[in-house]
C-alpha positions in Angstrom: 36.0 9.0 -32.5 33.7 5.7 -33.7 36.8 3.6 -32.5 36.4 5.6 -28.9 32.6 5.0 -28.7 32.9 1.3 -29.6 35.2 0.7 -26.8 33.1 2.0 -24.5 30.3 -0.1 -25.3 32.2 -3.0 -25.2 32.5 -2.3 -21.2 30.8 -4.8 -19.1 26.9 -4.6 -18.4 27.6 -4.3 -15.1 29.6 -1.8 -15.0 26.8 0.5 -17.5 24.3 -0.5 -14.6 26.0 1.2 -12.2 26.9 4.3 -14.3 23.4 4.5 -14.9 22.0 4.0 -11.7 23.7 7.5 -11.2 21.0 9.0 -13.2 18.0 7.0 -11.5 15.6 9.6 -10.5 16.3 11.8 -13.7 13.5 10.5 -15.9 14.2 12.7 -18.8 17.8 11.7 -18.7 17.2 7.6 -19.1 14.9 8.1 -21.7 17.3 9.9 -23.7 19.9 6.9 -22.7 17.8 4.5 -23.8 17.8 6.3 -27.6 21.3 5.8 -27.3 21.5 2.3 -27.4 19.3 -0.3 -27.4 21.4 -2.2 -25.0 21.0 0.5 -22.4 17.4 0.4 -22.3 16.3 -2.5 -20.0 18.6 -1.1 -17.4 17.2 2.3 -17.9 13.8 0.8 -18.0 14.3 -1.2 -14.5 14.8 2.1 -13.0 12.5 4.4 -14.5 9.5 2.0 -14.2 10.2 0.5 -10.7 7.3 2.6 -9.5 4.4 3.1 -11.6 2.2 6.1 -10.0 -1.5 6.6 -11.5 -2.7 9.8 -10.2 -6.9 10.6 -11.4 -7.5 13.0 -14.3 -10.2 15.7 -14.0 -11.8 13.4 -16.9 -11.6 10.0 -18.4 -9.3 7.6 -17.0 -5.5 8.7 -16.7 -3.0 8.3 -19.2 -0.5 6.5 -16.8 -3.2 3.4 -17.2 -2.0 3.0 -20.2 1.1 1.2 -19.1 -1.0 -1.0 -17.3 -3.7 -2.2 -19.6 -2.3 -1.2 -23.4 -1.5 -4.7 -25.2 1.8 -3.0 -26.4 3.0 -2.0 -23.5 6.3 -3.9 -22.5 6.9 -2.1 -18.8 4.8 -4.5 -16.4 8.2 -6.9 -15.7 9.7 -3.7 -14.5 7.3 -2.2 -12.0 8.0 -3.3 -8.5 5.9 -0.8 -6.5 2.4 -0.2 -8.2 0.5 3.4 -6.6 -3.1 3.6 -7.3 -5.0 7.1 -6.9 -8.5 7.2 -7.1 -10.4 10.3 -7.8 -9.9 13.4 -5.5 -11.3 16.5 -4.6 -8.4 18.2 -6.8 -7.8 20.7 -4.1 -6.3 18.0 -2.1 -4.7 15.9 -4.7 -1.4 16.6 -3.0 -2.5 16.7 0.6 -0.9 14.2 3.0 -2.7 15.3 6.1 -5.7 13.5 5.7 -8.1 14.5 8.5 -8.7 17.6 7.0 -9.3 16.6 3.2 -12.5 18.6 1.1 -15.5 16.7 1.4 -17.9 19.7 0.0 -19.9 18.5 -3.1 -19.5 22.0 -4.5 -15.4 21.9 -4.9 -14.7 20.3 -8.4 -12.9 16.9 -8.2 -11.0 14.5 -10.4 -12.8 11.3 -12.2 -13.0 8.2 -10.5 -11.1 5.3 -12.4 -10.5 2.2 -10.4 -13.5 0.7 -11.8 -12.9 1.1 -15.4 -9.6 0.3 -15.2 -8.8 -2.6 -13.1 -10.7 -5.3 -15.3 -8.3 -4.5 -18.4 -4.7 -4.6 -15.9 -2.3 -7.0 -17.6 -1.9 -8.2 -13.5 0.2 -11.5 -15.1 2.7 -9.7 -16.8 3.2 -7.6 -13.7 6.1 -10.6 -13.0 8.3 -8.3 -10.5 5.4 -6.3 -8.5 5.8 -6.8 -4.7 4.5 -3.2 -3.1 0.7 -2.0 -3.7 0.0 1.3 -2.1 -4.0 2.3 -3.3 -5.3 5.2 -2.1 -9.4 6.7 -1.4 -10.2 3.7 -2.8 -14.3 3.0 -2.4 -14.7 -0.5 -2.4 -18.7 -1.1 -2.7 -18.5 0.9 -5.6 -16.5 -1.4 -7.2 -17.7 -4.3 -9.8 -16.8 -7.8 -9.0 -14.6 -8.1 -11.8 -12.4 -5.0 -10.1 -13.2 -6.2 -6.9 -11.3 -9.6 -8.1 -8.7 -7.9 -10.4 -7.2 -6.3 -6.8 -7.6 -9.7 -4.9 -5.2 -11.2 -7.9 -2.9 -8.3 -7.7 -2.3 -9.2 -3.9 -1.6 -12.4 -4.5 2.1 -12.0 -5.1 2.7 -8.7 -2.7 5.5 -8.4 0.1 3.8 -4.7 0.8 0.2 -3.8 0.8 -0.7 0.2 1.5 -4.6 1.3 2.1 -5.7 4.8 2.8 -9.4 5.8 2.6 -10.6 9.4 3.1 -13.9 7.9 4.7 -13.8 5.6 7.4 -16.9 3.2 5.7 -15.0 2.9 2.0 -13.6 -0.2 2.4 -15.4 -2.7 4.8 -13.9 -5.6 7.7 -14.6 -8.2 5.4 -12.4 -6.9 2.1 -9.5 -6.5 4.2 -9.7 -9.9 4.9 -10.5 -10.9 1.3 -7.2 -9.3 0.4 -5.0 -10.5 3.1 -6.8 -13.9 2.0 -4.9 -13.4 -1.0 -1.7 -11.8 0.3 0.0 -15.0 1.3 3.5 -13.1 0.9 2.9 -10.6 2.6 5.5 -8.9 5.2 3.9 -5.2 5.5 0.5 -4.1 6.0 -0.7 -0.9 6.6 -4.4 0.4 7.3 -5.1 3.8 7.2 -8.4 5.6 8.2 -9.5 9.1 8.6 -11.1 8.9 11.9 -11.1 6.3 14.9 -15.1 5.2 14.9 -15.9 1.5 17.1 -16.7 -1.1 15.7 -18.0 -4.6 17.3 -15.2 -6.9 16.9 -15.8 -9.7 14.5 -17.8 -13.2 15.5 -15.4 -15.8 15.2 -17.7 -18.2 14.1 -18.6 -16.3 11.0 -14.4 -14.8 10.4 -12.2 -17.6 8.1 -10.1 -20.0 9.3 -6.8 -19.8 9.5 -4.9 -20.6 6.0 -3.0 -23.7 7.1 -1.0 -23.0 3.3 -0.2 -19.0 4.1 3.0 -19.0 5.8 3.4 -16.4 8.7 5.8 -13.9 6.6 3.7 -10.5 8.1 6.6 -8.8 9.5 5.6 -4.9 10.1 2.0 -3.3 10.4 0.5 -0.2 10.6 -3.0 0.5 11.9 -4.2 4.0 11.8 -7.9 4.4 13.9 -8.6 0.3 12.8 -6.6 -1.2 15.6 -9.4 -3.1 17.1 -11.2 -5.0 14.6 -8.3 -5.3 11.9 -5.9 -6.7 14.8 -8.2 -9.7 15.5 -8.4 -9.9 11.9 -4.5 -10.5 11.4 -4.6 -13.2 14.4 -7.7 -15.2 12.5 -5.7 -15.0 9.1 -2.0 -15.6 10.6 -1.2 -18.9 12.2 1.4 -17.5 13.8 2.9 -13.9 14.3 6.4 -13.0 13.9 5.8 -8.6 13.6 9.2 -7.1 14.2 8.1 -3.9 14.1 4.2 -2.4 14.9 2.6 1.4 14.4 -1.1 1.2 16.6 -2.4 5.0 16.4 -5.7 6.2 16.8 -5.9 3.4 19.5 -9.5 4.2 21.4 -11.6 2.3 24.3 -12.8 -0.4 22.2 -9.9 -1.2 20.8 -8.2 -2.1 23.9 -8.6 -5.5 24.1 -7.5 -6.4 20.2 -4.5 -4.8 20.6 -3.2 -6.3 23.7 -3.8 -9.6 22.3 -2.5 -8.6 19.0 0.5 -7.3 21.7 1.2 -10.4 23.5 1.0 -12.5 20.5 3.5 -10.5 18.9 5.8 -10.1 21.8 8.1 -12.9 21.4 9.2 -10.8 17.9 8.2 -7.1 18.4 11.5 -5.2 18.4 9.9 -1.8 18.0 6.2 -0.2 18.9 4.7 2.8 18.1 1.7 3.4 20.0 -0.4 6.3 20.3 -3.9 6.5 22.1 -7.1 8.5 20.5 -8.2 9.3 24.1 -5.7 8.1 26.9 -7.8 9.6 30.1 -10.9 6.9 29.5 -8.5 4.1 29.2 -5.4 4.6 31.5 -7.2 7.1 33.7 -5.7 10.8 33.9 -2.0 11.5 33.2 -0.6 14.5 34.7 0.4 16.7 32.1 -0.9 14.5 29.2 -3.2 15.5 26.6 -4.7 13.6 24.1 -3.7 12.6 21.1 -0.8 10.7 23.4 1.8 8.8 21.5 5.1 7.4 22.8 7.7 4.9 20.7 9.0 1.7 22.5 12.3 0.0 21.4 11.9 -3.6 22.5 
């Protein structure tokens, strides 16, 4: 039986990888295969820790940080897609509908963590991360040395996710700040909770273009920020080359970014996914349309 056992971990690595990746999304399963054998444990570690998800405890700061900021944690060359929850209402830690998430004081929620956890991320070690997805984050309450810790993570991104539950949680000029930083970056979405106008930014205050930041941006999503956070990408890009664009929650004032950001992107766009908060004011009445209107283009 040991002569049996021996031969079979004298197979080729390769072909271990792919019996493993059989057993990817058992958890339970590739820890026990990494008590196996040693040898079996980076490949069962690439899968297992490919996304790292912290979700906010009711207190303290949540165990899953750990991973993140423990000196003897050896997982950060693993993780390729980070996801960071902040604290919650807990009724809707789960919820993915976000227009009707609890706002009521009175409903217990979870601890918020960002803060205390971001300045002790091992963000160097994190040699393989290339997708950031952070959600109900609050940026002004944020210190500067969190503020910068999540400027640094972005700096080596292909995929940078934002979703607030409150339209004023993360201001014009940190989206900029982080797509400052993002110089890799081929997919950015934007998610609010509610269209709401805002003026347009002045040019002669917004940066200048990064002459060093290639134009990789490839696919964006804009939920109720099309106006603003459109003319944003056009100051920060020298050039776009979007394949592939999701505007919803477009409104009035947003009109103009968007078809700029539209004819900009034209020469590329291959597919466009456009839906209006309120089509009557802007394209006049549509027979048998009601608003929200949304239709899907394949260029």
């Amino acid at each position: 039986m040991a002569r049996v056992e021996g031969r079979c971990f004298q197979l080729p690595v390769e072909i271990w990888d792919d019996i493993i990746g059989y057993i990817r999304d058992n958890y339970e399963a590739l820890a026990n295969c990494s008590l196996v054998c040693r040898a079996l444990s980076p490949t069962c570690r690439i899968h297992r820790f490919r996304e790292v998800k912290v979700n906010p405890r009711s207190v303290g700061r949540p165990q899953t940080a750990s991973l993140l900021c423990d000196p003897t944690s050896t997982v950060l060359p693993y993780v390729h897609r980070l996801v960071l929850i902040e604290g919650l209402p807990e009724t809707d830690l789960d919820r993915e509908e976000r227009h009707s998430i609890t706002l009521d004081p009175a409903v217990g929620s979870t601890a918020y963590w960002l803060d205390n956890v971001l300045p002790e991320m091992r963000i160097r070690e994190l040699t393989a991360l290339k997708s950031l997805f952070v959600r109900a984050i609050q940026w002004e309450s944020l210190s500067s040395s969190s503020r910068n810790s999540l400027v640094e993570l972005c700096s080596r991104l292909h995929s940078l996710e934002v979703i607030t539950w409150e339209a004023s949680d993360i201001p014009r000029a940190a989206v900029i700040e982080l797509l400052c930083a993002a110089t890799l970056l081929k997919h950015f979405a934007l998610r609010l909770p509610e269209q709401i106008f805002t003026p347009p930014p002045d040019p002669d205050k917004a940066p200048s273009q990064r002459a060093d930041a290639p134009p990789t941006l490839m696919s964006v999503e804009l939920d109720n920020t099309v106006g603003w956070c459109s003319q944003a990408l056009l100051l920060h890009f020298s050039a776009l080359h979007i394949t592939k664009a999701s505007l919803r929650g477009v409104g009035l004032y947003d009109v103009k970014g968007a078809l700029s950001f539209l004819v900009l992107s034209s020469a590329s766009l291959q597919c466009l996914s456009l839906e209006l908060d309120d089509p009557w004011p802007i394209w006049g009445q549509l027979e048998g349309v009601s608003s929200p209107w949304a239709v899907e283009y394949f260029l």
